[in-house]
C-alpha positions in Angstrom: 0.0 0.0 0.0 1.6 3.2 -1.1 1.0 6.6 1.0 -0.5 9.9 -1.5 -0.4 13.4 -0.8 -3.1 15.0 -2.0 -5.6 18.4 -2.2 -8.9 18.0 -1.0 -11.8 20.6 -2.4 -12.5 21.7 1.1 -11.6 21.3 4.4 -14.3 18.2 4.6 -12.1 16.2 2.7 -14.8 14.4 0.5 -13.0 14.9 -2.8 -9.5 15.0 -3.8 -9.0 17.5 -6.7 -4.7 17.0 -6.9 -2.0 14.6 -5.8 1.7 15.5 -5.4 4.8 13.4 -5.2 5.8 15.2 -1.6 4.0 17.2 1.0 3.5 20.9 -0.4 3.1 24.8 0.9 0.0 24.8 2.9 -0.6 28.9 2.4 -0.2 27.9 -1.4 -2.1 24.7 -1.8 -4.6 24.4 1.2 -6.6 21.8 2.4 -3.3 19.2 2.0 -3.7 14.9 3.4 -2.2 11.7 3.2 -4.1 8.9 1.8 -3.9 5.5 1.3 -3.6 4.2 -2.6 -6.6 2.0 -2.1 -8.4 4.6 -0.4 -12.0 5.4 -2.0 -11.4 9.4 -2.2 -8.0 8.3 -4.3 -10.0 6.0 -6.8 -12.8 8.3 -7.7 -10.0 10.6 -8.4 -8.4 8.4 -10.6 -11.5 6.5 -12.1 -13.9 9.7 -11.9 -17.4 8.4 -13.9 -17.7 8.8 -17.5 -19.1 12.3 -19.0 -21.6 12.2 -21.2 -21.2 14.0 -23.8 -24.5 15.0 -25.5 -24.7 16.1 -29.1 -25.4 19.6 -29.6 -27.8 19.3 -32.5 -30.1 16.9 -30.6 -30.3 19.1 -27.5 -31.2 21.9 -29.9 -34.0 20.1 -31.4 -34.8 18.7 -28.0 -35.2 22.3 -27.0 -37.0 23.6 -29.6 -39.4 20.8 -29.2 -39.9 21.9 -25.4 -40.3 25.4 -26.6 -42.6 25.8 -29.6 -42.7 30.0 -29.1 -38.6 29.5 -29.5 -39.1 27.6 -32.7 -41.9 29.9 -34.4 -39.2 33.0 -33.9 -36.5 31.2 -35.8 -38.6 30.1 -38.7 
């Protein structure tokens, strides 16, 4: 098991947003740990879920299906 220094987004430490190879400033880079590799903070760090990406065309019709008023002003 290998030891991580990392950034958590606040000082809740849910998420880690940055790991380092060594312990860094504090006044520069706040909200500092130590984590464990296998650590569940660590692997939805490195494994974050996939984004879907949505085609901007079909959430323009999508839209203007929603809003007929919107749709009668572009035509």
């Amino acid at each position: 098991m290998t030891t991580l220094f990392v950034q958590f987004e606040d000082d809740e430490e849910l998420k880690i947003v940055s790991v380092f190879g060594n312990q860094q400033d504090a006044d520069v880079y706040p909200n500092q740990g130590v984590v464990a590799d296998n650590d569940p903070r660590y692997m939805a760090f490195i494994n974050p879920p996939p984004v879907i990406v949505t085609n901007p065309l079909d959430k323009l019709k999508a839209f203007l299906l929603a809003n007929p008023d919107v749709a009668a002003i572009l035509e």
